[in-house]
C-alpha positions as CSV (number, residue, x, y, z in Angstrom):
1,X,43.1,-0.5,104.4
2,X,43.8,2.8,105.7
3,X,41.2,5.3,107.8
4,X,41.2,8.7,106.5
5,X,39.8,11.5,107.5
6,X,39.1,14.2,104.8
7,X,38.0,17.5,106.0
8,X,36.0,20.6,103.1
9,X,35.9,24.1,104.2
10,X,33.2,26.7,103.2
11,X,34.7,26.9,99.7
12,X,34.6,24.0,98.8
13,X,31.0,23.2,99.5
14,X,29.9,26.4,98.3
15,X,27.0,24.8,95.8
16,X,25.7,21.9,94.7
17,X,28.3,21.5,91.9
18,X,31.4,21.8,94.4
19,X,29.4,19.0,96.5
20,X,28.9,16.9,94.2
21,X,32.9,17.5,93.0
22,X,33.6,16.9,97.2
23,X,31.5,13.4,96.8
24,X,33.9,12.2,93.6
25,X,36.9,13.2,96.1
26,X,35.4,11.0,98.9
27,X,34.4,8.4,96.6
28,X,37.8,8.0,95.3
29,X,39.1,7.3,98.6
30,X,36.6,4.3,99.3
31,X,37.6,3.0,95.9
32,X,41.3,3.0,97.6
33,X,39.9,0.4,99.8
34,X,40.3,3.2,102.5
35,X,37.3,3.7,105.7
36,X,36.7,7.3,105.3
37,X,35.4,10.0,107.3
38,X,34.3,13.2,106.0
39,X,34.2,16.4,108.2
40,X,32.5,19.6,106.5
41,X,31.7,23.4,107.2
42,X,28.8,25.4,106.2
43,X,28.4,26.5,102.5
44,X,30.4,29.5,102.2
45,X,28.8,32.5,103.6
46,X,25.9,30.8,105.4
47,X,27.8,31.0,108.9
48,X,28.0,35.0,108.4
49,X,24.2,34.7,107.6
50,X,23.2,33.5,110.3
51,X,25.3,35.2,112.9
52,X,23.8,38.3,111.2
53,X,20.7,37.1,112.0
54,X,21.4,36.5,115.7
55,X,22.4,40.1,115.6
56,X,19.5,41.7,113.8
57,X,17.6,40.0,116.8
58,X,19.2,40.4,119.9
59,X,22.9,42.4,119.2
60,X,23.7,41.2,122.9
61,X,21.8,37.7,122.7
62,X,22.5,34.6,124.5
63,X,25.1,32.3,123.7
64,X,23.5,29.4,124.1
65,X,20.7,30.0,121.5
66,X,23.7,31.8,119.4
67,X,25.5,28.7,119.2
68,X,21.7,26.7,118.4
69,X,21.6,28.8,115.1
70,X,25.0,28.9,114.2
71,X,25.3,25.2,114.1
72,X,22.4,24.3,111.8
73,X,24.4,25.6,108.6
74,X,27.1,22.4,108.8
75,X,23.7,20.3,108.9
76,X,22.1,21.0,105.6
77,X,26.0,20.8,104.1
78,X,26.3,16.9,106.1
79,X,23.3,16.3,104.6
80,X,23.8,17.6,100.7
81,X,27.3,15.2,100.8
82,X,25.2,12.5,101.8
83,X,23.0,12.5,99.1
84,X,25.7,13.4,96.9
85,X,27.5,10.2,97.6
86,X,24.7,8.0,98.1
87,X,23.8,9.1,93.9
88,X,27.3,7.8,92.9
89,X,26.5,4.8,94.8
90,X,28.7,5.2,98.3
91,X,27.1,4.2,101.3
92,X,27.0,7.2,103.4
93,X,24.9,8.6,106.7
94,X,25.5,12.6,108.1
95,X,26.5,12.6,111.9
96,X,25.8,16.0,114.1
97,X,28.6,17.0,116.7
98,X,25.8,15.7,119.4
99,X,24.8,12.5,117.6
100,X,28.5,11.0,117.8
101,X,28.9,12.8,120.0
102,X,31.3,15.4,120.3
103,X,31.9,16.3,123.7
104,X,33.3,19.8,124.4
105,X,33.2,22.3,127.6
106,X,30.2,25.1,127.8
107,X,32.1,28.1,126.5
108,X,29.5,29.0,123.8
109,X,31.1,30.6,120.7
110,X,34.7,29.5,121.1
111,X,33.7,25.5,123.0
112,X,36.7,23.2,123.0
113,X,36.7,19.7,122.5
114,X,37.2,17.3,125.6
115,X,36.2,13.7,124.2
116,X,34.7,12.7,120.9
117,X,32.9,8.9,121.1
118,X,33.7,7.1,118.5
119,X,31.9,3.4,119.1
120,X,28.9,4.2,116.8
121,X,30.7,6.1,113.9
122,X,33.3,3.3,113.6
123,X,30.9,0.3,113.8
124,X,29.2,2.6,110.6
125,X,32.7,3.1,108.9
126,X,33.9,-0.6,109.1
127,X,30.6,-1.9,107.7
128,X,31.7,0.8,104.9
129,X,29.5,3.4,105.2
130,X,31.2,6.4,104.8
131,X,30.3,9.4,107.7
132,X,29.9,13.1,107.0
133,X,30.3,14.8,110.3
134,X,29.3,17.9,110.8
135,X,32.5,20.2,111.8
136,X,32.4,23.4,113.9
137,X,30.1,21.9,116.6
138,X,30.2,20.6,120.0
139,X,27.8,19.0,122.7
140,X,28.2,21.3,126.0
141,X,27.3,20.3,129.5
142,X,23.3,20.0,129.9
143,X,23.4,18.7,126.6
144,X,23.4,22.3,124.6
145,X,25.0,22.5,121.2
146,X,28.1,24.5,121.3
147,X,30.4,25.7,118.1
148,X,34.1,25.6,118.2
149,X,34.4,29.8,116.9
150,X,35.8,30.6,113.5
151,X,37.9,28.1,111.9
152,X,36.5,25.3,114.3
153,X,36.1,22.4,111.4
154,X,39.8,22.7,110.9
155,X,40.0,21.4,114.9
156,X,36.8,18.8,114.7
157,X,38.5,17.5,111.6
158,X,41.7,17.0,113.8
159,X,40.6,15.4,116.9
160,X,37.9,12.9,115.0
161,X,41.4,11.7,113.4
162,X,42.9,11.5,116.6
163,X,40.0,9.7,118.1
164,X,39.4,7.4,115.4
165,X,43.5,6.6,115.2
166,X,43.2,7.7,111.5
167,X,46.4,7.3,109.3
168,X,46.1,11.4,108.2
169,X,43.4,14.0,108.0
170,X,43.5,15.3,104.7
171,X,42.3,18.9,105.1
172,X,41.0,20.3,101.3
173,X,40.8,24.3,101.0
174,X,41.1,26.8,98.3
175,X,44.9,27.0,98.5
176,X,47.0,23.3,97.4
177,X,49.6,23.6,100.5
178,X,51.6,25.3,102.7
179,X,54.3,28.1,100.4
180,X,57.2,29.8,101.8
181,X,55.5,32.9,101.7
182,X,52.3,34.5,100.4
183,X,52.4,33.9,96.7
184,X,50.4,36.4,96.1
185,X,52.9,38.9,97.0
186,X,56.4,37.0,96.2
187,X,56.0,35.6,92.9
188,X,58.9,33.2,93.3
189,X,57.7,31.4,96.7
190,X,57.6,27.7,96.9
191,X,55.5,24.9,97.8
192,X,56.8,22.2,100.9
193,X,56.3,19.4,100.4
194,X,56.8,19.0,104.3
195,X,56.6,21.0,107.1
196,X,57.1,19.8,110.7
197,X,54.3,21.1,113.5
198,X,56.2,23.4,115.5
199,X,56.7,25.6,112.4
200,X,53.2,25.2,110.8
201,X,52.1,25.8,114.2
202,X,54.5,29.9,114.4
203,X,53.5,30.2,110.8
204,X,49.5,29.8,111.2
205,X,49.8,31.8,114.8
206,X,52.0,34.8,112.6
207,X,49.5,35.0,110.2
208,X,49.4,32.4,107.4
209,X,45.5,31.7,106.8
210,X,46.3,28.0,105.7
211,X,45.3,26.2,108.9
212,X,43.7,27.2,112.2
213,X,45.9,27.2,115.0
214,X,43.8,25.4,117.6
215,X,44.2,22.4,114.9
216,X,47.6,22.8,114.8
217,X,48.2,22.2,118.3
218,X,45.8,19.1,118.6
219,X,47.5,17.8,115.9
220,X,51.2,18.5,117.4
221,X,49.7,16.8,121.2
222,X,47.9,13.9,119.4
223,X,50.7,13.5,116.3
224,X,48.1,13.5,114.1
225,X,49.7,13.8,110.2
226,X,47.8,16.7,108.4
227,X,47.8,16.7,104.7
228,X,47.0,20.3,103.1
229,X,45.6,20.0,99.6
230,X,43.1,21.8,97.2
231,X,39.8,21.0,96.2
232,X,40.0,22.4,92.8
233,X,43.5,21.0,91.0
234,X,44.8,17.6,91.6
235,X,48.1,18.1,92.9
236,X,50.1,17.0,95.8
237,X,50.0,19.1,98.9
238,X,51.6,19.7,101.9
239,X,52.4,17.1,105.1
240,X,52.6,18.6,108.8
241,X,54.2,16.2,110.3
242,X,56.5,15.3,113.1
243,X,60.0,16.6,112.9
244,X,61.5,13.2,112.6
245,X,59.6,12.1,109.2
246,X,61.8,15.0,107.8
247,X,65.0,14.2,106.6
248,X,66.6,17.2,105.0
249,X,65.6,20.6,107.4
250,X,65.8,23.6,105.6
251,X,67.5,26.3,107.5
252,X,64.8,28.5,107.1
253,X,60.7,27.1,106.0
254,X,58.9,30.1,105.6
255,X,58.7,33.9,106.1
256,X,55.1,34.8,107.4
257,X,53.5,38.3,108.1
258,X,50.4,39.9,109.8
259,X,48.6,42.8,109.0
260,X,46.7,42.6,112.0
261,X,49.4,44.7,114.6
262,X,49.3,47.7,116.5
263,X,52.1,49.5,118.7
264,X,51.2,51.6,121.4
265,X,54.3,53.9,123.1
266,X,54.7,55.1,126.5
267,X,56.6,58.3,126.6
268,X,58.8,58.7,129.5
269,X,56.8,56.0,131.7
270,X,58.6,55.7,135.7
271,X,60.9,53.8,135.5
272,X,60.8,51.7,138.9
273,X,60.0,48.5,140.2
274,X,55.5,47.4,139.8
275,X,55.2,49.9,136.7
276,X,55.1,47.3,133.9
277,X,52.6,45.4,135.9
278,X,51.0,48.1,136.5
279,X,50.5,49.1,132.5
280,X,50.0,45.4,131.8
281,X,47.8,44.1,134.2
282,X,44.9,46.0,133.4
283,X,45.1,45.0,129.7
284,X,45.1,41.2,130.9
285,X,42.1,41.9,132.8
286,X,40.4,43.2,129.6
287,X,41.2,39.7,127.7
288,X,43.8,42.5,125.7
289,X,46.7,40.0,124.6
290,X,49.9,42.0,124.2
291,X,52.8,40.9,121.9
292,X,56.0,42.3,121.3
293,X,57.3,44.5,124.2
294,X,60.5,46.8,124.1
295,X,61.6,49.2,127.4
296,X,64.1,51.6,126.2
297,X,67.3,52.0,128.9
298,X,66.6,54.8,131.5
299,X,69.8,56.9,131.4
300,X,68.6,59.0,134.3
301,X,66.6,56.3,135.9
302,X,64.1,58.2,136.7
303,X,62.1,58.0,133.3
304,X,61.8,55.5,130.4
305,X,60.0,55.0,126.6
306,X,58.0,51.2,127.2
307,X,57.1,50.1,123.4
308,X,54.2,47.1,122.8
309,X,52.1,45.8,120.7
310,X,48.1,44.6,120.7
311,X,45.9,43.2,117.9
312,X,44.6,46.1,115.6
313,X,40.8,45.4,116.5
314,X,42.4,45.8,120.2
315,X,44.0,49.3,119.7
316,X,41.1,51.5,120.4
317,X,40.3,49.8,123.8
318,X,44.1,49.4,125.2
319,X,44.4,53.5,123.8
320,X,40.9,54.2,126.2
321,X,41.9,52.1,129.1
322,X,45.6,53.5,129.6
323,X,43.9,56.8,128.8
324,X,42.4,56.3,132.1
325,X,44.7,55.1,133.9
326,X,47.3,58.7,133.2
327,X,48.0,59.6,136.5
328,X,48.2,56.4,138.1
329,X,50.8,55.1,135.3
330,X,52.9,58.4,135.8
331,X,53.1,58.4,131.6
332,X,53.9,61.6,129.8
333,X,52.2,60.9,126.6
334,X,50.9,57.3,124.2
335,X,51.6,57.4,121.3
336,X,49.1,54.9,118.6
337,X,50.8,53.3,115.9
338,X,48.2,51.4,113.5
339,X,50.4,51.0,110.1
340,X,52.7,48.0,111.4
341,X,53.5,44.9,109.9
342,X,55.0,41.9,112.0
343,X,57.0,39.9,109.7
344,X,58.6,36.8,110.9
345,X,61.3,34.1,109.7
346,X,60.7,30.6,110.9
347,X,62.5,27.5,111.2
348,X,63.7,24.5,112.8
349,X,67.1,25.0,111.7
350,X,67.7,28.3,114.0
351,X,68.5,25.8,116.4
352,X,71.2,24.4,115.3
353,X,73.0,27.7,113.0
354,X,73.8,31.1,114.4
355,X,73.4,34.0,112.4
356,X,69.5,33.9,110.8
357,X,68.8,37.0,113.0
358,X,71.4,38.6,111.7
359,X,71.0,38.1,107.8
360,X,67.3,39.2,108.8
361,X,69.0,42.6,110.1
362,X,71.0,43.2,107.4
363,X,69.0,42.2,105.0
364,X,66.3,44.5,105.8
365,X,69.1,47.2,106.6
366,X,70.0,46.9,102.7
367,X,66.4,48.1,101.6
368,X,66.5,51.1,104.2
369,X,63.7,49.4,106.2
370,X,63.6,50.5,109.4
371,X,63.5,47.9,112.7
372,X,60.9,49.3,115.5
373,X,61.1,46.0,117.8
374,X,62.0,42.8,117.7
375,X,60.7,39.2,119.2
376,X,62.9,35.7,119.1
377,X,61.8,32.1,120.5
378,X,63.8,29.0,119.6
379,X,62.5,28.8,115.9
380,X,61.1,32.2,114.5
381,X,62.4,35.9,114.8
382,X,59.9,38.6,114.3
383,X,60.6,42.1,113.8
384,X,57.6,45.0,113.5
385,X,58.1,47.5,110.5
386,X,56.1,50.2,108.4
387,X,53.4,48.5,107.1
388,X,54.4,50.4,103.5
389,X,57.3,48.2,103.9
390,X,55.4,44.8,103.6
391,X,56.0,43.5,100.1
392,X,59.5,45.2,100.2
393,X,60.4,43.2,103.2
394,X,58.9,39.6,102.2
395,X,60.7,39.7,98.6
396,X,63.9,40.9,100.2
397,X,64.1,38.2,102.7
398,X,62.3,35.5,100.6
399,X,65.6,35.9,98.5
400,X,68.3,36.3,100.9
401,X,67.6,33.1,102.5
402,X,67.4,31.4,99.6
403,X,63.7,30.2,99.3
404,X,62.9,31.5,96.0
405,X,61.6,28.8,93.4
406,X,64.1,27.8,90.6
């Protein structure tokens, strides 16, 4: 007997239909002979319901009563499964974040989990019952329901496995594992069949929508194995999974990219010593996270071009705030760049072969596409291009390292 944890996005529980499809998934499990756990998100649209209503009210409301009506969309979904499953005939109860409970810190809107308790749920689970947990929420100090942000059933799902010492969490969304690329844009990419954490973990923080990345790295710390699948075909999915379980490492896993870049330029910025803490300081303060950075040499020293880039929904704010900040800075002109793509190759192999960068380099060199700055760490190198360039870029590469399906 194994303990599973299966985990249903928004999707997936959209209607009644796709619940009761959800309860047939569960129930084959428990006719495994497996203790299961079930972790589930609101029904698909509900969440942005009901943040819209918290906006209509009070657009600068409190968190704390935020969090109260954001929550209660993953209750009526627990609930559904658990009728769902009991009309099959499978013993199941619904469990709230604060009835387990989950315990997480008091940052309202984006809570993360310290401790989930697990004596009550298990003592459920090995009388076999099977429990539908409610994902997404948290209990905060003073006993106030908290929510985990976007994409926070993805981490409850994740650390329930963890706490319950679960053999996998299965985690069922619209797509039936992790590809190579976007197959919507390379028709050739390919499905892993494995895919170690550290590069699910570059490949969800570069842009790939598969899996959140918060649940990424609980499941790297706690070495939980996380199995992507689809609720809609029966087919085998993906395993994240540590490095070891996988015996042949491709050179090269995937090739992600993100929409989501801007670059700002600094024309001829002073170029002495305190002036890049200077520019990049202030964004800090404003919780602006900056990405890629390039400083152009100073041939007279006196003067240099600094090159970085911010999220896109962060351009407008970093253009104001430098704005400001003109004469202090010693800046000649900034110059706003808002059609960039990042695209990045990752994988565990870069560690052990030279020359990945440079095939990337070439490769795009072939096409004409122009390099504006680059980024490396130990497994990924990321370069930031024309955003017309996307699709050009992603076949190009997709091919030249040799990931295209047969």
């Amino acid at each position: 007997m194994a303990r599973i944890v299966m985990k249903f996005g928004g999707t997936s529980v959209a209607d009644c239909d796709r619940i009761r499809n959800v309860a047939l998934r569960v129930k084959t499990e428990v006719d495994r002979g497996n203790q299961v756990a079930v972790v589930v998100s609101a029904m698909s649209g509900v969440t942005n319901q009901l943040v819209d209503y918290c906006r209509q009210i009070a657009p600068l409301h409190d968190a704390k009563e935020y969090d109260t009506v954001v929550s209660t969309g993953e209750q009526v979904t627990i609930g559904l499964l658990a009728m769902a499953l009991q009309e099959i005939g499978v013993p199941a109860r619904s469990w709230m974040g604060w009835q387990l409970p989950v315990r997480s810190d008091g940052a309202h809107g984006k809570a993360r989990i310290e401790t989930i308790e697990t004596e009550g749920i298990l003592s459920h689970m090995s009388a076999g019952q099977v429990a539908v947990v409610a994902g997404f929420q948290g209990l905060g100090p003073e006993n106030r329901v908290t929510t985990l942000g976007r994409g926070g059933s993805d981490t409850s799902a994740v650390a329930l496995a963890a706490a319950l010492g679960a053999e996998r969490c299965d985690i069922y969304t619209d797509v039936d594992g992790v590809y190579t690329t976007d197959p919507r844009i390379v028709a050739k990419a390919r499905k892993l069949d494995k895919i170690t954490y550290e590069e699910m973990l570059e490949l969800a923080s570069l842009g790939a929508k598969v899996l959140q990345t918060r649940s990424v790295e609980m499941a790297m710390k706690h070495r939980v194995r996380v199995q992507v699948l689809s609720s809609f075909v029966d087919a085998p999915g993906t395993l994240v999974c540590d490095e070891d379980e996988i015996v042949e490492k491709e050179l090269v896993s995937g090739i992600a990219y993100s929409r989501d870049e801007a670059k700002v330029t600094l024309v001829r910025v002073a170029d002495r010593p305190g002036v890049a803490a200077a520019i990049f300081g202030p964004l800090a303060e404003a919780n602006i996270n900056v990405d890629m950075i390039v400083q152009n040499v100073s041939e007279d020293g006196k003067s240099t071009d600094l090159t970085f880039t911010v999220g896109k929904a962060d351009l407008d704010r970093t253009v104001n705030l430098l704005g400001e900040k003109k004469q202090s800075l010693g800046y000649e002109r900034l110059v706003p760049d808002s059609n960039v793509v990042k695209v990045s190759v990752i994988g565990m192999g870069m560690r052990s072969h030279a020359g990945v960068a440079q095939k990337m380099f070439s490769t795009l060199a072939e096409k004409a596409i122009n390099i504006q700055v680059i980024s490396t760490s130990e497994i990924k190198v990321s370069v930031l291009i024309a955003e017309e360039y996307t699709e050009l870029a992603l076949r190009a590469l997709h091919s030249a390292y040799g990931l295209d399906a047969q």
